[in-house]
N, C-alpha and C positions, 0 to 999 in steps of 0.2 A: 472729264468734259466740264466746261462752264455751265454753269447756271442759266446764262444769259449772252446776248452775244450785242455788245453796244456800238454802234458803230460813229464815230465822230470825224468829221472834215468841213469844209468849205461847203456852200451853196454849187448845187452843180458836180459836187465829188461823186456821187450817185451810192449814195449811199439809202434812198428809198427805193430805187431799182434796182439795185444790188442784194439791200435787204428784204424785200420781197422774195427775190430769187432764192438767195441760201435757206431764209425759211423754208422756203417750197423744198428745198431740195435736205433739208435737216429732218422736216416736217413739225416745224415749229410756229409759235406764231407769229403776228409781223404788229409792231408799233413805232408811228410815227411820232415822234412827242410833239410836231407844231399841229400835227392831227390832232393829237387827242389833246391841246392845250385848246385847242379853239372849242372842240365839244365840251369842255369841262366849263368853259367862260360863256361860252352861246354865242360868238361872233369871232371875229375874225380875228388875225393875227394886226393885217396893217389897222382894224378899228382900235383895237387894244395901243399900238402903236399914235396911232393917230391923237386919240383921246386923252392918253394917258403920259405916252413918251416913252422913249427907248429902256430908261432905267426902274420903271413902272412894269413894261412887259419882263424883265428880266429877273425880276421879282416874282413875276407870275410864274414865269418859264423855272426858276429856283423852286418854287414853293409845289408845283405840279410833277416835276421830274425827282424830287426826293419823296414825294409819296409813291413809287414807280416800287411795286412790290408782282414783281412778274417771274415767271419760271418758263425756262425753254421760249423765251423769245430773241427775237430778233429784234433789236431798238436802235432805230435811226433817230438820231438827234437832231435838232435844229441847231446849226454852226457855230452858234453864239452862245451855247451851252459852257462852253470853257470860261467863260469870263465868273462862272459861280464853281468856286472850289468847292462851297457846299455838296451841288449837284454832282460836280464830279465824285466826290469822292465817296458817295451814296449808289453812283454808277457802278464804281470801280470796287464796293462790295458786292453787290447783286451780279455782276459779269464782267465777261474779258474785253475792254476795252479798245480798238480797232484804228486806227486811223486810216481815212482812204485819204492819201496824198497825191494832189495833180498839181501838176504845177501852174506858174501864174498864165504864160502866155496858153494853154490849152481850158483854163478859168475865164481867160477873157471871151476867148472862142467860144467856149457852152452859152455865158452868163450874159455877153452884152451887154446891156444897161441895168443898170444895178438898180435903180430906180422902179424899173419897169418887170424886173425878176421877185422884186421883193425882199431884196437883201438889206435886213438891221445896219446904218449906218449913220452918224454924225454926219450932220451939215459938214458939206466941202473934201469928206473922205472919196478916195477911190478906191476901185478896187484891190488895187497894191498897197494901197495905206490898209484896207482890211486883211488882207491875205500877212501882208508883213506884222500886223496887229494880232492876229491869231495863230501862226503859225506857230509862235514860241508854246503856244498854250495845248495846239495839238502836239506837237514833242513831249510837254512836260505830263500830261497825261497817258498817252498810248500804251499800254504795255505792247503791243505788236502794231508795226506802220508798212501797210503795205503802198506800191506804190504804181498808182492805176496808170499809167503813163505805158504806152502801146501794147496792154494784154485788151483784151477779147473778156467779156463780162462773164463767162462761163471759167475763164483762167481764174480770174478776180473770184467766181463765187469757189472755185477749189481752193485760192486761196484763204477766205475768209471759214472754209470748212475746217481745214488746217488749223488754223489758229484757236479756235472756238474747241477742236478735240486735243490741245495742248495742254 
């Protein structure tokens, strides 16, 4: 069994409600990394953003997610994690990597305004420009991609149990 059970996707892939549950049901613990980036800085994600800028926070989100030395957790990423191989690949020692895959048009339908969700983006992106932006990055890290597209969150956490006792 893994160490750790990391879960990477898009905003909305439910990978905090998914990873809550598999913990609960592993009886592991549960970490959100934009959780515990905001407690480690004292403020928020979009202040950090706001203040400082997208490649500022990403730095930060780098520098917090490779000090990440945890055992028997569940660790939900924040989306943007991919764009630091650093972080992945400090991931990808510590536990088994996960992708929760949804596709775009069921992304639009969770997330709605991307603005108003809080999703990391460059002036003028949408949400297809990020989803087609990160997608190549959740492939090139996953070691297992499951794919949340019409299971039932309790299929999803048997699948994520699966994976995690591989």
């Amino acid at each position: 069994m893994s160490e750790n059970l990391i879960l990477i996707g898009m905003p909305a892939s439910g990978k905090s409600t998914l990873g809550v549950m598999t913990a609960k049901a592993l009886g592991w613990d549960f970490l959100d990394t934009d959780v515990y980036i905001q407690t480690q800085e004292q403020r928020k994600l979009h202040e950090i953003i706001e203040s400082e800028g997208i490649n500022a926070f990403r730095d930060l989100e780098n520098h917090h997610v490779c000090q990440l030395n945890s055992h028997h957790t569940v660790i939900a990423t924040g989306g943007s994690v991919v764009f630091s191989a650093e972080a992945m690949q400090h991931l990808g020692k510590i536990g088994h990597i996960v992708w929760l895959k949804v596709d775009l048009d069921e992304l639009n339908h969770r997330i709605g305004d991307i603005v108003e969700r809080g999703v990391i983006h460059q002036p003028g992106q949408t949400l297809s420009d990020i989803f087609t932006e990160r997608e190549a990055l959740y492939r090139q890290y996953a070691q297992t991609t499951i794919d949340c597209t019409n299971q039932t969150p309790e299929q999803l956490v048997r699948d994520l149990i699966r994976a995690v006792s591989s």
